[in-house]
N, C-alpha and C positions, 0 to 999 in steps of 0.2 A: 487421374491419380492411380498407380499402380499400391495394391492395398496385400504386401505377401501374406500376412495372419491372417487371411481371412479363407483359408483354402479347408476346414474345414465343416463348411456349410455352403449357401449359396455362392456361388462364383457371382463376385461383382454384382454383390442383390444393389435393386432398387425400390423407391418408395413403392413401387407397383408391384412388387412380390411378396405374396406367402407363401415362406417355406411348406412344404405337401405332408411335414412333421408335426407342423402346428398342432395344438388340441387345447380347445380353452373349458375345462369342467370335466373334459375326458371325452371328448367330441371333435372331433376333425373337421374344423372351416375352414373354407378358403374366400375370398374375397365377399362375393354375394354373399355368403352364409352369413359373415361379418354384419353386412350391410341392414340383411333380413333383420337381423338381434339389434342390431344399432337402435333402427326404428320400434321396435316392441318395447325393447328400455325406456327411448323418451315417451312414447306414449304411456306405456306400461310400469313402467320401473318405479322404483324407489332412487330418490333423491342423489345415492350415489352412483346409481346406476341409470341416472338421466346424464350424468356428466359423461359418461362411457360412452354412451348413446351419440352425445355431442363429438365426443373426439371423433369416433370412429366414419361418421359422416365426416367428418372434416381429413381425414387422414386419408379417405377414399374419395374425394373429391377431383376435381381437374387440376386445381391449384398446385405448384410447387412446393408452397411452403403452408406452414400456419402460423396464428398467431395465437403469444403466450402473453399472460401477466407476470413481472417481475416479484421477489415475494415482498421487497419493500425493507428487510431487513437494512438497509445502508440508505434511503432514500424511499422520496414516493413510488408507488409503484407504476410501474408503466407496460406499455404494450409492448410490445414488441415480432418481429418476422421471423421464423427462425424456419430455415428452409429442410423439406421432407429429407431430405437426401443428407441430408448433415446429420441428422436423429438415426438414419442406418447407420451409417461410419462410424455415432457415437455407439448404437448396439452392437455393433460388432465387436468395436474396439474391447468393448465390457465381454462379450462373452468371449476373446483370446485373452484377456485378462485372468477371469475366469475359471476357465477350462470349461466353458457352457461351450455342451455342441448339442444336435438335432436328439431330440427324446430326452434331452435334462428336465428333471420334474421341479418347475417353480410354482412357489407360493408370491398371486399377486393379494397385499391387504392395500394398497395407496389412495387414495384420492385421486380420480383421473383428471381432475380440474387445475392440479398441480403437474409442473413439469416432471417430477419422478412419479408419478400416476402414469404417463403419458408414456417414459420410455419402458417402463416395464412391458404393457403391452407391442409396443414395437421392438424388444429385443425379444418377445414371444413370435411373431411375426417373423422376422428376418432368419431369428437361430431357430427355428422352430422347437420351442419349448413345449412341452405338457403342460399348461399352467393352469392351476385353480385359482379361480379367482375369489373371493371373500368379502363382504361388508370390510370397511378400513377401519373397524374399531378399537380399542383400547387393548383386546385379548384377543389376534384372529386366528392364532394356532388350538382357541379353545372348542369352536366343532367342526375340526377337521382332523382325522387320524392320519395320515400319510404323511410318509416322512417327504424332505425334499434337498435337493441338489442345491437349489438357490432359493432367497428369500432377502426383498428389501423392506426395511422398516425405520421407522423413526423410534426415536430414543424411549416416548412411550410405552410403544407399544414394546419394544425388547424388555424394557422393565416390568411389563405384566405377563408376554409369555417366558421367562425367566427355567419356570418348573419343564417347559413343552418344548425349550430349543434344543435338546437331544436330537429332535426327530429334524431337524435343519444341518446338512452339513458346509454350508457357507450363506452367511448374512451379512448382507453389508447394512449400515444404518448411518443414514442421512438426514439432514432438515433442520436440526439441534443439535447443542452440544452435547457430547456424553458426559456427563455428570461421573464421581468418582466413586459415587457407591455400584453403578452400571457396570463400569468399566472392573471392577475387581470383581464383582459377581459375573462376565463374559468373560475373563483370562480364564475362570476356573471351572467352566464349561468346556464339553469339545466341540461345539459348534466355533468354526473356523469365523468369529466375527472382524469384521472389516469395518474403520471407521473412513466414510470419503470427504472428498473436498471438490467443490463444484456450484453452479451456480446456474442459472436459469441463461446466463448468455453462453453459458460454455455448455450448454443443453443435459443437463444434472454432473456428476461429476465427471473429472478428468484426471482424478488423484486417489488412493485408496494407502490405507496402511494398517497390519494387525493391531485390535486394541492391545492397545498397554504399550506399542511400540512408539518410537519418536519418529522417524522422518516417515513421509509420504512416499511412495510412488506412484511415476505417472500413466498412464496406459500406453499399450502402442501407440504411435503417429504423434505422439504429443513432445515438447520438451518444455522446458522453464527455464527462467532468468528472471534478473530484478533489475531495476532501473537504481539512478542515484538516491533516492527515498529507500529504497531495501525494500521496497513493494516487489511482489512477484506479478511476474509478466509472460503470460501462456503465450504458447506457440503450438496453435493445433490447426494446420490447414484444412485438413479431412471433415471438422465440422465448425471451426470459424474462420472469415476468408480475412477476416482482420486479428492481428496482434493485439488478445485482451489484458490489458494494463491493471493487474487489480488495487484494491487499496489496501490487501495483507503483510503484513510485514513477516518476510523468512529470512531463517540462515538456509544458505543453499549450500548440499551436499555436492550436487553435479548437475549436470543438464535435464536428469533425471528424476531428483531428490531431493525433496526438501525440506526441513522443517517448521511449521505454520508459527510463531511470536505471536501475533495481534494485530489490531487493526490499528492501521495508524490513524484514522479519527477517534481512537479510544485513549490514546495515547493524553497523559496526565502530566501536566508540568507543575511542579511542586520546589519552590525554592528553589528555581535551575536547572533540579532533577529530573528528567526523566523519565515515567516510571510504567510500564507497560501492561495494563490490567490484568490479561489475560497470564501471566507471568507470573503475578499473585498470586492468582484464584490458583493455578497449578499447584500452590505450594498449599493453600489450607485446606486440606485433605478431611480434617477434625469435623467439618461443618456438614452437615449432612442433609441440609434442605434446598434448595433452589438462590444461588447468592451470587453476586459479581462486585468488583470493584469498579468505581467511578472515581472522579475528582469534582470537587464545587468549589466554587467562586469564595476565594480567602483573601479577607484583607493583606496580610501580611506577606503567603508565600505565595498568591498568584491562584493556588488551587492547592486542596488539601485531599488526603485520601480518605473516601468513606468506602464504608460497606454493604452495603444491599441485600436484606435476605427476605423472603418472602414466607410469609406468613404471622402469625401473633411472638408480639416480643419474649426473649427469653433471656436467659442471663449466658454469657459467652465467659468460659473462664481465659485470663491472659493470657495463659501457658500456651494457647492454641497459636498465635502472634510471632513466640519466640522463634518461630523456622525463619521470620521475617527479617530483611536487612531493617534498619530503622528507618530512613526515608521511606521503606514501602509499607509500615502499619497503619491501619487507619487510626483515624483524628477522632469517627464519628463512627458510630452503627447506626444505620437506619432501616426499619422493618416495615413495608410492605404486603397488603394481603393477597392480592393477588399481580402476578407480574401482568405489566402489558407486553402481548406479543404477536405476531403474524399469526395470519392464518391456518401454517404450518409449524407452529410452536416454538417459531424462532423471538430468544429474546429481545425486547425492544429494550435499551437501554435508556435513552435521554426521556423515552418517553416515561419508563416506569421512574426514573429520578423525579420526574416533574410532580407527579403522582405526592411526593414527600411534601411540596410545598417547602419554605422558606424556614 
């Protein structure tokens, strides 16, 4: 596969190259050096830094590919093969996206036990990045002073380094939704924040857009389409050899662009209607804790709209409602104290409904 955006780093790297850029802590490894730290972490390390330990034997190994866990958000979770060489093409693709080239100073905080754990250090690896790497805590811009070129995080941890993203000038943030108070405290920052779209079979994202913007774009080497259901359907050769079919519902801009709807297993039929949760939740802005729309089993329409918010009940004045077409208000509120969710903070839906009981 001829790859033209990749011409300013490695020429046609593969899973057997470190960039001679590399530096992880402010320290120049190259493969052995890797290998050396690999083993000190598991033996030595602390708990997230045994996961490290694991990748990196595994990623230096003779094998082709590795194997990931799915996070389970849509289904059980499963194994799966996801081959070495597809995780370059995907870092590459990420750093012409970008504009990471060799010496950009990244901040890694992830979890290496997850697949965006996993590409952060092989886009440090390939594009030869500076990266420091961090505990994946709750605040990990809190003891470290250096500003940075790149930085991925989850919606968490953006919400507690909030005061410290100055010192970031592009972050993308994955794994969970951005909630509406995030996303208007990141427009009015100038850290350049990126919300993506991606998934453990398309080996983290393949899609990115500024927050507070509507459609997606996609990376090089990638396009989209949707089949008859309005599901969107990737086409990225360079790191899946098959057409992945997803279960998202978009309006498609172009081959290019899209904008994410819902999930069509979220998808609520209430008296004939239609009514698409995620669509909702966009509109009630007022609500300011952890909440999603569902549907439950009605005698009469089939399935009525509730509300889900997490944590101890409170009183919701109507007026919050009124943005609402009437088919799409809920019927019910029901509060929840702690949501059920993946490993990586994604919310589990039917599970936390069930949580309500009857």
């Amino acid at each position: 596969m001829e790859i033209q955006y990749y011409k300013r780093t490695l020429v046609n790297p593969t899973y057997k190259d470190v960039h001679t850029a590399f530096k992880l802590n402010g320290f120049s490894l190259d493969r052995d050096d890797l290998c050396r730290i690999a083993y000190s972490f598991i033996k030595e390390g602390e708990e997230y830094e045994r996961s490290v330990g694991d990748f990196l034997l595994d990623w230096f190994d003779s094998r082709s590919f590795i194997e990931m866990q799915t996070s389970g958000t849509t289904g059980t979770p499963k194994i799966i093969r996801v081959e070495k060489q597809a995780m370059v093409n995907s870092a590459m693709a990420t750093g012409a996206f970008f504009d990471l080239t060799a010496g950009s100073r990244a901040l890694h905080c992830l979890p290496a036990k997850y697949v965006a754990g996993k590409m952060m250090f092989v886009r440090g690896f390939i594009l030869g990045l500076d990266m420091d790497f961090v505990a994946p805590n709750s605040n990990p811009l809190k003891h470290t002073h250096s500003t940075y070129d790149f930085a991925a995080m989850v919606p968490l941890q953006a919400q507690h380094s909030l005061k410290e993203l100055s010192r970031v000038k592009k972050l993308i943030i994955g794994g969970a939704k951005i909630g509406r108070n995030l996303e208007h405290a990141l427009v009015e920052l100038p850290v350049e924040a990126y919300e993506t779209y991606g998934m453990t079979e398309t080996i983290t994202h393949i899609a990115a857009k500024r927050v507070g913007e509507e459609a997606f774009s996609v990376l090089p080497g990638v396009t989209v389409s949707y089949n008859e259901a309005s599901c969107l359907v990737i086409h990225a050769p360079h790191i899946a050899p098959d057409v992945v079919v997803t279960n998202d519902v978009v309006q498609l801009v172009n081959e290019n662009q899209f904008v994410f709807l819902g999930r069509a297993d979220n998808i609520i039929n209430s008296g004939g209607v239609k009514i698409m949760p995620e669509s909702v939740e966009g509109k009630l802005r007022q609500i300011e804790r952890r909440f999603f729309i569902a549907g439950r089993p009605d005698e009469n329409l089939g399935q009525r709209v509730v509300l889900v918010i997490e944590g101890s009940p409170f009183t919701i004045d109507s007026s919050v409602f009124e943005v609402l077409e009437k088919y799409q208000r809920p019927r019910e509120i029901l509060f929840v104290d702690k949501f059920a969710e993946t490993g990586n903070g994604k919310i589990l839906r039917a599970e936390t409904l069930a949580l309500v009981g009857d």
